[in-house]
C-alpha positions as CSV (number, residue, x, y, z in Angstrom):
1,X,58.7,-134.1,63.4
2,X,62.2,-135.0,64.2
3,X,65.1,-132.7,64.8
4,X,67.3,-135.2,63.7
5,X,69.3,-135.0,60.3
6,X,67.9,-137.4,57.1
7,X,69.9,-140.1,56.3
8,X,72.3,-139.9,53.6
9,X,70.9,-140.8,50.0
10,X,72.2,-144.4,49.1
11,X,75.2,-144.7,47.3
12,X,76.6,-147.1,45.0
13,X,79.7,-148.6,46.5
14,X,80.7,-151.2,44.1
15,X,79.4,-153.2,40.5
16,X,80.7,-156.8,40.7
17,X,79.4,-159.1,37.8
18,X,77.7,-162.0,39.2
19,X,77.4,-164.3,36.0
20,X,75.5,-167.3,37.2
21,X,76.3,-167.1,40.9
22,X,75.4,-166.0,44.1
23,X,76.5,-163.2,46.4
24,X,76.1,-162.4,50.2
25,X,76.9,-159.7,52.7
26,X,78.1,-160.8,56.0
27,X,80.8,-159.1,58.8
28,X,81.1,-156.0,56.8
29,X,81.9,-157.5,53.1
30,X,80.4,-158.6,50.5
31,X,81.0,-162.1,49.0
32,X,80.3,-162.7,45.4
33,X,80.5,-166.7,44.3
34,X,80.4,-168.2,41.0
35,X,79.3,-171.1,42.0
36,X,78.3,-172.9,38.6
37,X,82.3,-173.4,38.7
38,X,83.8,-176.3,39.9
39,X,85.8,-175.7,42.0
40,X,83.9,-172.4,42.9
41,X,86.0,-168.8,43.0
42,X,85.0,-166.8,45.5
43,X,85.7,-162.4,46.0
44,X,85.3,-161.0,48.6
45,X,84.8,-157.0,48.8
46,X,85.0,-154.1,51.1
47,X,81.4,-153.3,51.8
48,X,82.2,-149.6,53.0
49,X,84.6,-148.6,49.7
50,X,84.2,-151.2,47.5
51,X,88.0,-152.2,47.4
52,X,88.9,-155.9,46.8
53,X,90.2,-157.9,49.9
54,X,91.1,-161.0,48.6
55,X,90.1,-164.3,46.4
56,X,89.5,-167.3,47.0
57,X,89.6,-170.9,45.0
58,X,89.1,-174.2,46.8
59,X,91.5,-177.4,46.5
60,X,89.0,-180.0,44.9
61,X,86.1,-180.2,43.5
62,X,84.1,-178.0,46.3
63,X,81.2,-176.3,45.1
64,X,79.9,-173.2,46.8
65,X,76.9,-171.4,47.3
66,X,76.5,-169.8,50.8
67,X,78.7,-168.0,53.6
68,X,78.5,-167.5,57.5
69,X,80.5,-165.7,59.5
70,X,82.0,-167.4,62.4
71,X,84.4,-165.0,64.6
72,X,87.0,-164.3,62.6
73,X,85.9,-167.3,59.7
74,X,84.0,-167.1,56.9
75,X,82.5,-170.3,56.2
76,X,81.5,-171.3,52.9
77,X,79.3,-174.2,52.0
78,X,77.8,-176.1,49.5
79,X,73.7,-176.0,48.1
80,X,73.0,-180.1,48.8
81,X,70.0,-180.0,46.8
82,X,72.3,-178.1,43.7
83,X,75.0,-180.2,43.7
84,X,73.8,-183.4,44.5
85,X,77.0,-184.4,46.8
86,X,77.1,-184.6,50.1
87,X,79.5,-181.8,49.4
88,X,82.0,-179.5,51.6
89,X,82.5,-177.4,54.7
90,X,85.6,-174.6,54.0
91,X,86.2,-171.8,56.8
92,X,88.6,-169.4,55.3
93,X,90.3,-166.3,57.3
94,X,88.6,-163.3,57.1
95,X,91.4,-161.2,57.1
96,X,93.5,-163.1,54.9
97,X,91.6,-165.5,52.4
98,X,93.4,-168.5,53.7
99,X,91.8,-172.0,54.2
100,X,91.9,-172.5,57.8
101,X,89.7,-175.9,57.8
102,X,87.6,-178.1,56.1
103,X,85.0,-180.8,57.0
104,X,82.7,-183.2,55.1
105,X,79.2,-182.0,55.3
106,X,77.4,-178.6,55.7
107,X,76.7,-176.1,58.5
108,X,73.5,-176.2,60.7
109,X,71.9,-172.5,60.8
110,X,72.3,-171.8,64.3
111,X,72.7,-168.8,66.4
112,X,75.0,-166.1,65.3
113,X,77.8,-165.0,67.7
114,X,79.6,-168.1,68.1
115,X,83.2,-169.4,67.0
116,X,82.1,-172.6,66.4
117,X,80.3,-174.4,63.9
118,X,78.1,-177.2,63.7
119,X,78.3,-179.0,60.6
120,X,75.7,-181.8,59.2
121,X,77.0,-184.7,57.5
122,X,74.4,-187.3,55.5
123,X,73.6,-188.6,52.3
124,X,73.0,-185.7,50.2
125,X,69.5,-186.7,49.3
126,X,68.8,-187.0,53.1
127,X,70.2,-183.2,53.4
128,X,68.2,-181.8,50.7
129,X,64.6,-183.9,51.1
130,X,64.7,-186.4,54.2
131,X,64.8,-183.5,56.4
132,X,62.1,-180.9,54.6
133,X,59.5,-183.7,54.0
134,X,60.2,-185.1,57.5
135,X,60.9,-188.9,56.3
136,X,63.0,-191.0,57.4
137,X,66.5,-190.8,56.0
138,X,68.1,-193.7,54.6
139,X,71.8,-193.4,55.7
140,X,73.6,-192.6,58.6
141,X,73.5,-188.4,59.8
142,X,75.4,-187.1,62.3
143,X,76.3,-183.7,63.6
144,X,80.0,-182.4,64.2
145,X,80.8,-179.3,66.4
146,X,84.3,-178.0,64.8
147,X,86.4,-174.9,66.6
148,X,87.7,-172.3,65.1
149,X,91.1,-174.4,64.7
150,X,89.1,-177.1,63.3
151,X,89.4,-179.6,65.7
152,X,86.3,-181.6,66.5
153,X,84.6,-180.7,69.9
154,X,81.9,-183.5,69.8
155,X,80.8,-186.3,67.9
156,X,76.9,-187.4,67.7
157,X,75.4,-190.3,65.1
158,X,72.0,-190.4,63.9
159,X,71.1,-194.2,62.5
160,X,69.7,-194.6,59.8
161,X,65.8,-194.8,59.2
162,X,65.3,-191.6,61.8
163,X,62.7,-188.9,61.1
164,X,64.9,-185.6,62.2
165,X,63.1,-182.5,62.9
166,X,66.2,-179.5,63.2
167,X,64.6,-176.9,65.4
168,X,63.7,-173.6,63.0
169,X,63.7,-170.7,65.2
170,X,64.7,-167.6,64.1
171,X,67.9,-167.2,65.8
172,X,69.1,-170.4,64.9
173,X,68.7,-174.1,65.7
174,X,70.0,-174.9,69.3
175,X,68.3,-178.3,68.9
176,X,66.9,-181.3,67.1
177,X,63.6,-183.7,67.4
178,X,64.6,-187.7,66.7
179,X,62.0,-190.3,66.1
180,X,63.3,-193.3,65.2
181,X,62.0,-196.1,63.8
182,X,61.1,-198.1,67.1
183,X,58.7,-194.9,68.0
184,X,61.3,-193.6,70.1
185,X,61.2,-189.9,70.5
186,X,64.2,-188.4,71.5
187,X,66.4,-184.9,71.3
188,X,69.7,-183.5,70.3
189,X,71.2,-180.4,72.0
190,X,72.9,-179.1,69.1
191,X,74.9,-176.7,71.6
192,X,77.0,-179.7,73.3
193,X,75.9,-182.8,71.3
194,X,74.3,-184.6,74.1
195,X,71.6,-187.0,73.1
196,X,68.8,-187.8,75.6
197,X,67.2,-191.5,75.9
198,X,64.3,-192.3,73.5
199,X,60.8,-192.2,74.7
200,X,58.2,-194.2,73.3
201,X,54.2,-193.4,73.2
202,X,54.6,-189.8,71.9
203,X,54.8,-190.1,68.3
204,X,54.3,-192.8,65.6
205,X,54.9,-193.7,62.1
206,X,51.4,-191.6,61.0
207,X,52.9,-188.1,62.3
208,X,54.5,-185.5,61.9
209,X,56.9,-184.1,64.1
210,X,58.4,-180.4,64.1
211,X,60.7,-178.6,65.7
212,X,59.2,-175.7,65.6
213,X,60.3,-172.3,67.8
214,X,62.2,-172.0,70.8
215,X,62.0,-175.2,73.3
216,X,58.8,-175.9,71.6
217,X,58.0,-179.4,70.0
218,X,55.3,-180.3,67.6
219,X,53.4,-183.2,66.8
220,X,51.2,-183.2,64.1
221,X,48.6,-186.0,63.1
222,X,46.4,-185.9,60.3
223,X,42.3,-185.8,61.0
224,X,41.1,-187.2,57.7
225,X,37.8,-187.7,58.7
226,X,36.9,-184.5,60.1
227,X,39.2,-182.6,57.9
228,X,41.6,-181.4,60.4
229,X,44.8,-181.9,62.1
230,X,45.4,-182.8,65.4
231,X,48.9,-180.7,66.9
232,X,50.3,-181.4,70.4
233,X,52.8,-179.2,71.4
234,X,55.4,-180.4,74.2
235,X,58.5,-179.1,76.2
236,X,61.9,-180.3,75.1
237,X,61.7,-182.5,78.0
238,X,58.3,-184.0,76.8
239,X,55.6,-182.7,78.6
240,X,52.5,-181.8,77.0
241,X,51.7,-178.6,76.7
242,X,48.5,-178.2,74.9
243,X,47.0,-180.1,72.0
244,X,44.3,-178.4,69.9
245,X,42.7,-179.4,66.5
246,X,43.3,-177.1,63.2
247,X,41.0,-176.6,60.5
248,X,44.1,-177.4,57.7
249,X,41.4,-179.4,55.6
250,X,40.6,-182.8,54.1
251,X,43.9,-182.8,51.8
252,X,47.4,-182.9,52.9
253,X,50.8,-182.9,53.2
254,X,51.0,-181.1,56.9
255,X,53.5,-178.6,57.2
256,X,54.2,-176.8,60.5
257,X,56.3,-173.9,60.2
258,X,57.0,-170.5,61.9
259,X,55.8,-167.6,60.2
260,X,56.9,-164.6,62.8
261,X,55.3,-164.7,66.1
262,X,52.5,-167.3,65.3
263,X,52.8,-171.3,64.2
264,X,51.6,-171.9,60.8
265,X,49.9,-175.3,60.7
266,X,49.2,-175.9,56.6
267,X,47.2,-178.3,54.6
268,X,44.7,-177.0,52.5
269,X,44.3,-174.6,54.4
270,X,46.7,-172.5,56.4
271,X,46.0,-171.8,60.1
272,X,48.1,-169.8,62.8
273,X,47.8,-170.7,66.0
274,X,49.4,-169.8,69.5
275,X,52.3,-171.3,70.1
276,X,51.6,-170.9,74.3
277,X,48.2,-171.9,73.6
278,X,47.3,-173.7,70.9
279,X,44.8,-171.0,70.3
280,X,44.0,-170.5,66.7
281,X,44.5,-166.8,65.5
282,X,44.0,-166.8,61.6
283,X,43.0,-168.8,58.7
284,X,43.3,-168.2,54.5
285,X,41.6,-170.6,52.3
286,X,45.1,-171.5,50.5
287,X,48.7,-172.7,51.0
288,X,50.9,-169.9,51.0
289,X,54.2,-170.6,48.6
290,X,56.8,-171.8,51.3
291,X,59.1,-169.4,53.1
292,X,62.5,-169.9,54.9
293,X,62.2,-170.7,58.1
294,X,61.3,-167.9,60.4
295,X,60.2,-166.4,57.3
296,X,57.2,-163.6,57.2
């Protein structure tokens, strides 16, 4: 037994209505956004006492649904695959509710802890789909690095017709996978913007490539004849690491995902494997319903 004190019971603090939209709780508030409105009021609360620290409308026709904390921002963004716009970055002051910037696009999910943000800008349908079904988008994409003042750091273009894989880690994405539509197989290092030289021979049009966790990259190819898929795992400099073939079964799509320490390769079947090895660890005879990325 413990000789330390039981917590306090939980307490209500504060009762916002939420209507139709969506709340968060991020740097010690809570954020509560109606975002079926157009533009989209936000409120953002005390989340030790409750007490109101200040609202929030944007100029426009910026429709919110999610918030980050970024230093002393909080940056609001749009749902791509809600709105159907490409929609619209706004970082607002923390301590005083006032727009600070704003930037076409919406933020990339990477690591917490910085003052910087990384912000996505595409077609929206490339945003919401291109992206999660790993095709190849049909407009131009490219990623912005904006400061806290809201000048732009770096600059980096994606042509159109690439297959982008954004690295899913579950600190946050400190990089991307490009395959373009030459075969080239190439990387974005989503902490500076640098772009490294395509290499050809690793991928084709037939797979699927993943950015999976950490400085791991995935290549998936579909085994229809033996009901399997073949995965090659490389470094983010693009040597092989392992390959190994996973029982996913004789139907597809392939996904490859994270699910907490393992690398969850799913078809018909779902299969963990090792993601230093290649090793397979567990199998179930059905697709789990997605998760968010890193999800358990």
């Amino acid at each position: 037994m413990s000789a330390a004190p039981p917590p306090d019971r939980p307490h209500e603090v504060t009762r916002q209505p939420l209507r139709n939209g969506e709340f968060h709780v991020a740097g010690g508030a809570l954020y509560v956004l109606d975002s079926d409105r157009t533009p989209t009021p936000v409120e953002v609360f005390d989340a030790a006492d409750g007490s109101l620290r200040w609202t929030f409308t944007p100029e426009g026709l910026a429709t919110l649904s999610s918030v980050v904390v970024r230093g002393d921002l909080a940056v609001f963004s749009p749902d791509l695959c809600r709105s159907g716009v490409t929609g619209t970055t706004v970082a607002v002051s923390r301590a005083t509710g006032r727009e600070q910037w704003r930037a076409v696009g919406v933020p990339v999910r990477t690591p917490p802890g910085g003052t910087g943000t990384v912000v996505m800008r595409s077609l929206w349908s490339d945003g919401c789909r291109a992206l999660a079904d790993n095709t190849p988008t049909t407009g131009v994409l490219r990623w912005q690095f904006i400061d806290a003042a809201g000048l732009v750091g770096w600059d980096t273009p994606v042509e159109a017709g690439t297959r982008v894989a954004v690295d899913a880690a579950a600190t946050g994405a400190t990089w991307a996978a490009l395959l373009d539509d030459a075969g080239g197989l190439s990387t974005v290092d989503l902490t500076t913007g640098a772009r490294t030289a395509p290499v050809a021979g690793i991928a084709g049009p037939a797979d699927d490539v993943v950015a999976a966790v950490g400085d791991l990259l995935l290549v998936a190819r579909w085994d229809v004849a033996n009901g399997s898929t073949w995965l090659t795992a490389y470094t983010r400099g693009l040597v092989q690491r392992w390959k190994a073939q996973v029982p996913t079964g004789p139907n597809g799509p392939i996904t490859v995902l994270p699910c907490d320490a393992a690398l969850c390769v799913s078809g018909e079947r779902t299969a963990a494997v090792d993601p230093a090895s290649g090793a397979l660890l567990w199998i179930v005879p059905r697709t789990p319903l997605p998760s968010r990325p890193a999800g358990r």
